[in-house]
C-alpha positions as CSV (number, residue, x, y, z in Angstrom):
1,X,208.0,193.1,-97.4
2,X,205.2,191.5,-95.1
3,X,202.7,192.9,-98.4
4,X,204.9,191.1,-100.9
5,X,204.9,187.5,-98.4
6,X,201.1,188.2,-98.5
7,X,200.9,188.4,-102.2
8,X,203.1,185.6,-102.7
9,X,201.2,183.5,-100.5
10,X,197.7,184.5,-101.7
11,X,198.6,183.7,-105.1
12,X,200.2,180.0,-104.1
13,X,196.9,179.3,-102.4
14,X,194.8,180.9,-105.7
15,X,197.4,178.1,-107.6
16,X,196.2,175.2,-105.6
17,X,192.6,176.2,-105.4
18,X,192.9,176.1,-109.3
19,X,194.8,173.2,-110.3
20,X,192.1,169.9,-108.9
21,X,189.5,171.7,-111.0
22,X,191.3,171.9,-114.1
23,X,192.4,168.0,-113.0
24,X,188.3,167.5,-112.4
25,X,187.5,168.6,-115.8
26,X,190.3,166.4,-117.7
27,X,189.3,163.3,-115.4
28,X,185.2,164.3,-116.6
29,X,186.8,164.6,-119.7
30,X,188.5,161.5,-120.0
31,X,185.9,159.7,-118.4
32,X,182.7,161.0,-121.1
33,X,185.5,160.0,-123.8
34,X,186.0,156.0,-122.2
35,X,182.0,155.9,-121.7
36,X,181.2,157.2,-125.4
37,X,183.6,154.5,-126.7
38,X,182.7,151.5,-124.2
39,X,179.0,152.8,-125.8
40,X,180.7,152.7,-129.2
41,X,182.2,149.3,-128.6
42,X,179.3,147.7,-126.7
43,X,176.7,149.2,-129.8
44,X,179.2,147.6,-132.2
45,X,179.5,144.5,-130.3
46,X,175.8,144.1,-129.9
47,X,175.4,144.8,-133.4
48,X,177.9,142.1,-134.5
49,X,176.2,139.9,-131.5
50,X,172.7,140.8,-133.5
51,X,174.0,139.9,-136.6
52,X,176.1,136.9,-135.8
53,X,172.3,135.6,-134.4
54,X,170.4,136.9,-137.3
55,X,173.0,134.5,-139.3
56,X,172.4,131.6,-136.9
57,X,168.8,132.3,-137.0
58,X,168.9,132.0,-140.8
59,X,170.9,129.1,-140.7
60,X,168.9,127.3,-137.8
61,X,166.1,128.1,-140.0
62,X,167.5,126.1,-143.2
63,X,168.5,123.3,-140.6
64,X,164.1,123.1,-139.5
65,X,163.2,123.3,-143.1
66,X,165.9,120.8,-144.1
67,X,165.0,118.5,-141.1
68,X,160.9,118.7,-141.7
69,X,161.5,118.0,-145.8
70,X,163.1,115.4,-144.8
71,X,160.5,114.6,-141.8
72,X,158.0,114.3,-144.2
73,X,159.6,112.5,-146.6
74,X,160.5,109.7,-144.0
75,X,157.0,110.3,-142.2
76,X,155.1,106.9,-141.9
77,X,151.5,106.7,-141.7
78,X,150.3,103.8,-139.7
79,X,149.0,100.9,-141.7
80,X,145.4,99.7,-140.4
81,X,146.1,95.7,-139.2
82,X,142.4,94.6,-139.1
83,X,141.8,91.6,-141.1
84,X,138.2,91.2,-142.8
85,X,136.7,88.6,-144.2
86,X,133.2,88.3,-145.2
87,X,131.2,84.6,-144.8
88,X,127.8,85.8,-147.0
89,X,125.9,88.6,-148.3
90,X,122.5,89.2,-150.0
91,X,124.2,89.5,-153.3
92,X,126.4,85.9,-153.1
93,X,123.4,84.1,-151.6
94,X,121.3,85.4,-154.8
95,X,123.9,84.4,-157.0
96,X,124.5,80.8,-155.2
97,X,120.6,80.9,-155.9
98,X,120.5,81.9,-159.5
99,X,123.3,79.0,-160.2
100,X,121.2,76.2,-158.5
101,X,118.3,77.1,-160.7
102,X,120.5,76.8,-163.5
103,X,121.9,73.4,-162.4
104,X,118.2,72.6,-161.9
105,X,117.1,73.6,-165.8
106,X,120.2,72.1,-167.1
107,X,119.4,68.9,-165.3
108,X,116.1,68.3,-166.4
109,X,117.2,68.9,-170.0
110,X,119.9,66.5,-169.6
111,X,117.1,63.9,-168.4
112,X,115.0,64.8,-171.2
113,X,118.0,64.0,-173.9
114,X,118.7,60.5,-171.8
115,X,115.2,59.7,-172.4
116,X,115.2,60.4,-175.9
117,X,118.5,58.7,-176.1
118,X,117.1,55.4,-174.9
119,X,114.0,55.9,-177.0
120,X,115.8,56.0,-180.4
121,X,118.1,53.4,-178.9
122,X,115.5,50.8,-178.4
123,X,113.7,51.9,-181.8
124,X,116.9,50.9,-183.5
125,X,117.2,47.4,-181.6
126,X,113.2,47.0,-182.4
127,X,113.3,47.7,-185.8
128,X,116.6,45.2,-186.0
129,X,115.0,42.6,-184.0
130,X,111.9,42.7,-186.4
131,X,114.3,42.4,-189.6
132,X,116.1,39.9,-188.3
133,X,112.8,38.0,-187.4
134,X,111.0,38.0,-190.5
135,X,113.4,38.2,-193.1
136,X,115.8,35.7,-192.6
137,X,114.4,33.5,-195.6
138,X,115.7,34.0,-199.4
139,X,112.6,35.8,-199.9
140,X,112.9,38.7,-197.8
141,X,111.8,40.7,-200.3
142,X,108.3,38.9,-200.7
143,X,108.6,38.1,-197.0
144,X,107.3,42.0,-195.9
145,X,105.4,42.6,-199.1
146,X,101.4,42.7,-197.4
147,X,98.3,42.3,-198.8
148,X,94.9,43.5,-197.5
149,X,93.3,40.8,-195.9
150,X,90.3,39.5,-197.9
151,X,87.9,36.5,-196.9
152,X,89.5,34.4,-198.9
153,X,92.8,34.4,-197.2
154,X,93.0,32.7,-193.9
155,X,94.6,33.9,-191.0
156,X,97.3,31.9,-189.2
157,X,98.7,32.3,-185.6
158,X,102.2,33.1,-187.3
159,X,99.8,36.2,-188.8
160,X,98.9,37.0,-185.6
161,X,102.1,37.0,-184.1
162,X,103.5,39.3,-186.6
163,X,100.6,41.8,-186.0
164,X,101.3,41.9,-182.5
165,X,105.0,42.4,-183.1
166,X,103.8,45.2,-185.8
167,X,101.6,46.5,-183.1
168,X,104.6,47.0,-180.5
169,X,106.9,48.9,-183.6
170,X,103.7,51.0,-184.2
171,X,103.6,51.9,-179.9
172,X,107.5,52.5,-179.6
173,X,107.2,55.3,-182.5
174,X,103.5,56.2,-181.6
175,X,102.6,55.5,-185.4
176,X,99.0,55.3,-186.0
177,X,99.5,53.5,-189.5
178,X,101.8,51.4,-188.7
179,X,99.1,50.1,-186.7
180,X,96.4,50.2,-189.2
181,X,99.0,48.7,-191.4
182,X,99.0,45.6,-189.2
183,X,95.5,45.9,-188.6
184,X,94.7,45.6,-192.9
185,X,97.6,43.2,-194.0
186,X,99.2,40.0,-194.1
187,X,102.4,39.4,-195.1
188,X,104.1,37.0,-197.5
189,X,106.4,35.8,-194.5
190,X,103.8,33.3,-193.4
191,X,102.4,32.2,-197.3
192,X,104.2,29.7,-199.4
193,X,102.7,30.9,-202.0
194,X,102.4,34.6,-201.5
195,X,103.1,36.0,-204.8
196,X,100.2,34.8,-206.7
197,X,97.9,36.2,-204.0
198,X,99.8,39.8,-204.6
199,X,97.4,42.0,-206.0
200,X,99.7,44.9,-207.5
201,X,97.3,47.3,-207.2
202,X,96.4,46.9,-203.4
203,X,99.8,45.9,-201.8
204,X,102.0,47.7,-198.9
205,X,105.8,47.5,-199.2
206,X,106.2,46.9,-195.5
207,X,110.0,47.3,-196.0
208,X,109.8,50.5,-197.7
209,X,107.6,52.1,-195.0
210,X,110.0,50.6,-192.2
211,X,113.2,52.3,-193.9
212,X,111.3,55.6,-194.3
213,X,110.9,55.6,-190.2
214,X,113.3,58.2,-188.3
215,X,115.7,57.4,-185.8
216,X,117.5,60.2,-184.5
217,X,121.4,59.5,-184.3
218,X,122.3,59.1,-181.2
219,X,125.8,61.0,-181.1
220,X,124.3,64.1,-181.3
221,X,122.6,64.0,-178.5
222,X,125.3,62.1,-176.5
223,X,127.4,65.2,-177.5
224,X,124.9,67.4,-175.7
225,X,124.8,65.1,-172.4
226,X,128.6,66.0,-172.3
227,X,128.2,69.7,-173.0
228,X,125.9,69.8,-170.3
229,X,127.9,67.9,-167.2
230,X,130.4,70.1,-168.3
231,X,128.6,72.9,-167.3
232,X,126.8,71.1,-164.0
233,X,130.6,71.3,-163.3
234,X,131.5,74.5,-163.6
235,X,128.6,75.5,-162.1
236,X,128.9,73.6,-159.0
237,X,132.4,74.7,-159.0
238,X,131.4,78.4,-158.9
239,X,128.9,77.8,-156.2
240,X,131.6,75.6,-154.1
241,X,133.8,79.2,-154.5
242,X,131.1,81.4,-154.0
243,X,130.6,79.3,-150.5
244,X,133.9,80.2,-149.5
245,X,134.7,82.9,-146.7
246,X,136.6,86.2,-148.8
247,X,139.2,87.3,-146.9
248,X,142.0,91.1,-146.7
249,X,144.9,90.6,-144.3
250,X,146.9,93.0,-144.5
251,X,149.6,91.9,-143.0
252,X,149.7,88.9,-145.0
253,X,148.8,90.2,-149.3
254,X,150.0,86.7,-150.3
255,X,146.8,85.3,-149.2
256,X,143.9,84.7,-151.4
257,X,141.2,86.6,-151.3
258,X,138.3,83.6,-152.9
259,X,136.8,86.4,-154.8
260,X,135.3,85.6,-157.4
261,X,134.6,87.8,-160.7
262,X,131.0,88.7,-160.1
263,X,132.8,89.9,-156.4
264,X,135.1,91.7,-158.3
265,X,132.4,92.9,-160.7
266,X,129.6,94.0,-158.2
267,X,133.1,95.9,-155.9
268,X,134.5,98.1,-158.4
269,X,130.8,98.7,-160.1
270,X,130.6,102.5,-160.7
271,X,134.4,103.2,-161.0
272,X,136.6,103.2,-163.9
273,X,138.5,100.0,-162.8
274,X,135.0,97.9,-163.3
275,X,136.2,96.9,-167.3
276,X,138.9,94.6,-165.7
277,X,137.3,93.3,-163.0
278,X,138.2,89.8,-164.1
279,X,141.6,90.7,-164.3
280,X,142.4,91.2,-160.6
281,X,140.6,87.6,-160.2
282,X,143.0,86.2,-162.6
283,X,145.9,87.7,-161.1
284,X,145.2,85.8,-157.8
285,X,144.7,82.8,-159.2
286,X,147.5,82.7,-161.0
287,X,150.2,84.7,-158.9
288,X,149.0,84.1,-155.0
289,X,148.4,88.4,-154.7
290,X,145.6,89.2,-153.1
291,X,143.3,90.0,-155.2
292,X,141.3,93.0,-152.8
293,X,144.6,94.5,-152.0
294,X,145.9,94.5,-155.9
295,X,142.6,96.3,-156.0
296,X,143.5,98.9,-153.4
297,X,146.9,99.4,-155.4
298,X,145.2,100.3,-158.4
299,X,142.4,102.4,-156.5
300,X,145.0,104.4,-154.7
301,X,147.9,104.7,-157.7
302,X,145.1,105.2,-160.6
303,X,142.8,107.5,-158.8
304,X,140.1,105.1,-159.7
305,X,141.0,104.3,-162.9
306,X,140.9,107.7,-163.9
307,X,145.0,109.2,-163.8
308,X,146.8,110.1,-167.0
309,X,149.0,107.3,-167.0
310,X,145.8,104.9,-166.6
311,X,144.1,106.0,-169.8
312,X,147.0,106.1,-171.8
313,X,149.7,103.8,-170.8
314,X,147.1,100.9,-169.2
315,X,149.0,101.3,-166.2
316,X,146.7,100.9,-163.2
317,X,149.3,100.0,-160.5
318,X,151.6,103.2,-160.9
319,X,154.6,100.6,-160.9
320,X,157.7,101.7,-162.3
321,X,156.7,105.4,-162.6
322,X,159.0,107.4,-159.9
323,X,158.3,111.0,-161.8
324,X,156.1,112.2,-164.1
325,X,159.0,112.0,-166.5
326,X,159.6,107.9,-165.9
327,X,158.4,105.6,-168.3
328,X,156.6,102.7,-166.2
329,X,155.0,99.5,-167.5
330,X,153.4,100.5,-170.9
331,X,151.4,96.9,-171.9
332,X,148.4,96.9,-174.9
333,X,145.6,96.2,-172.2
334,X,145.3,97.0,-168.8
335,X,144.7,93.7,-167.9
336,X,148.7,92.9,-168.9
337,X,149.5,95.6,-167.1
338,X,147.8,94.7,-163.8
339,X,149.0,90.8,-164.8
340,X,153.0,92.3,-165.1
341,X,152.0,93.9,-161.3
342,X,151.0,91.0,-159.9
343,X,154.2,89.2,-161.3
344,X,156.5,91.3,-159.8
345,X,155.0,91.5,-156.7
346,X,154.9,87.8,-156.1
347,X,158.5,87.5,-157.4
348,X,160.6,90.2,-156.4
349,X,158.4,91.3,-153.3
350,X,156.6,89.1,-151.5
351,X,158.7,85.5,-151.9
352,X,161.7,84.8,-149.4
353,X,164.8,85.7,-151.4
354,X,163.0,88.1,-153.8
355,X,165.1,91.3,-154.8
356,X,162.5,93.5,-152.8
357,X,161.4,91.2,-150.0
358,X,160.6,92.6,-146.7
359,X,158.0,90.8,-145.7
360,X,154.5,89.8,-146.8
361,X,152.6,93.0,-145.3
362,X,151.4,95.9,-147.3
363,X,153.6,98.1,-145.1
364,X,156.6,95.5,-146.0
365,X,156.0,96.5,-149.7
366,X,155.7,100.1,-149.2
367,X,159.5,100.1,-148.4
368,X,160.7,99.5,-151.9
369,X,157.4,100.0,-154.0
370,X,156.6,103.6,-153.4
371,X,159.0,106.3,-151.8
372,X,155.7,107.6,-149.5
373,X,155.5,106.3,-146.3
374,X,151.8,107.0,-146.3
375,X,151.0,104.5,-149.2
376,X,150.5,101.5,-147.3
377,X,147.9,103.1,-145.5
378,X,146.4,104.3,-148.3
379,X,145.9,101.2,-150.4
380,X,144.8,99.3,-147.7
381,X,141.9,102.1,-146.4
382,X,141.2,101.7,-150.1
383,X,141.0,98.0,-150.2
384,X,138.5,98.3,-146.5
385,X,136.4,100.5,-148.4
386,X,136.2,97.6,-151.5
387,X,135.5,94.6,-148.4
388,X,132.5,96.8,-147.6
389,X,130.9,97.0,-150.8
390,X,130.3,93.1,-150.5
């Protein structure tokens, strides 16, 4: 009995030792199981985390390239604001110098035509004078028929007198035998009876030598005093320009430069743009655009004269041409194309009310004339660089 209570009670206690292993190893169990799936879960979670942020990287990434296309599209390069002007250089002091020495020559010509004017004007009065004198009588004829003096004809004062008069015809066209004429003859003017003195074969036809005498025409020459003020003029026009201070604002394109064409010439000299130098002048003049910074425009948008669409379509400017694809101004000469240019500008860009107007600054034009915020800058760098070749 007592062996059989030990048993029993043996084994109860072998039960009990048993049982919170077994429990243990479930819980262990159990637990490994929760951590390998919390580990499954977190991997997973951190993978669709890692993903998720690979996706917003991507996107965040299209979003910076978006943003700095953009960026540099709108991206404005600072236009320079200095304003040049240049009073006088070694090159327009020569050529105020070379057009005053021209004035000078042209002057002394137009002296020497006066003179020669007056000359063969008081020739012409002479010659009338003397006519009128001495062959007023029915007997003109007779009257300046001479006859070489002899002893037997007597001299009179009236002789004399018409010698001297003779003598002052001979002086006023420096003729030597007009002189010796008067010198050898008398004429019928002062004889009565002149014609039976008349020895046919030793007479002088005083009339016929008279008519034979040269008078230059007058108009001719008069003619060529007007040709000649006319250029004095223009000449001291050019010089009164080439006086004048040459001014770039850039914050102001509707300003005149005062450049003139040999400006023009001696700025672009070397580049492909030289050919139409005139044309940016005439542009100015007749449009109010600045003639330097029309000059930068076609520097910058031509390469110099030297793009595609500058050798074949005449378009120096670049206006109108948004892709290669665009058309642009086509004109027959580059000088219509940079005259269309200048139009627009001053019409659509640069007066109040104008379809483009923003203000009169190169930067003001940029806005509507080229999509680059850069290109204000760039002309006018270009049109500096022109100032300083003056």
């Amino acid at each position: 009995m007592r062996r059989k209570i030990m048993a029993a009670f043996v084994c109860s206690i072998m039960a009990m030792s048993v049982m919170p292993v077994y429990a243990a190893d479930d819980t262990q169990t159990t637990q490994v199981e929760q951590e390998i799936t919390t580990q499954d879960t977190t991997q997973t979670t951190k993978e669709k985390t890692s993903t998720k942020k690979t996706k917003d990287t991507k996107k965040s990434s299209k979003k910076k390239d978006t943003k700095s296309k953009k960026t540099d599209q709108e991206k404005v390069v600072p236009m320079p604001t200095q304003v040049v002007s240049k009073t006088s250089s070694s090159a327009i002091q020569s050529r105020i110098s070379a057009k005053e020495a021209k004035i000078t020559k042209l002057e002394k010509k137009r002296s020497k035509i006066s003179s020669q004017i007056q000359l063969e004007t008081k020739k012409s009065e002479a010659v009338k004078a003397f006519y009128k004198k001495y062959t007023a009588s029915s007997k003109a004829e007779v009257a300046l028929y001479g006859q070489e003096i002899t002893p037997a004809i007597k001299i009179s004062k009236k002789d004399e007198t018409m010698r001297d008069d003779l003598y002052e015809l001979a002086d006023l066209f420096g003729d030597k035998q007009l002189r010796n004429i008067a010198d050898k003859y008398v004429f019928g003017i002062n004889h009565p009876d002149f014609e039976s003195l008349l020895d046919k074969n030793d007479n002088c036809n005083l009339n016929q030598y008279l008519k034979n005498k040269k008078i230059l025409p007058i108009k001719p020459m008069e003619q060529k005093i007007k040709k000649i003020n006319k250029q004095i003029k223009q000449l001291r026009k050019q010089i009164s320009k080439e006086k004048q201070t040459r001014y770039f604002n850039p914050n102001n394109v509707s300003l005149l430069s005062h450049i003139t064409v040999d400006d023009a010439k001696h700025m672009l000299e070397g580049t492909a743009l030289y050919a139409d130098a005139k044309a940016y002048v005439k542009a100015e003049e007749k449009y109010h655009v600045n003639a330097v910074f029309l000059m930068g425009i076609a520097a910058h948008e031509s390469a110099w004269g030297t793009s595609r669409r500058a050798r074949e379509d005449n378009n120096l400017t670049g206006y109108g041409v948004t892709s290669d694809s665009a058309k642009g101004i086509n004109k027959a000469t580059k000088e219509e194309g940079l005259l269309t240019t200048a139009k627009t500008l001053h019409e659509k860009y640069l007066t109040p009310g104008g379809s483009y107007y923003c203000g009169t600054s190169a930067q003001a034009v940029n806005k509507h004339y080229c999509v680059g915020g850069e290109w204000a800058a760039a002309v006018v760098n270009d049109a500096y660089q022109l100032m300083n070749q003056l």
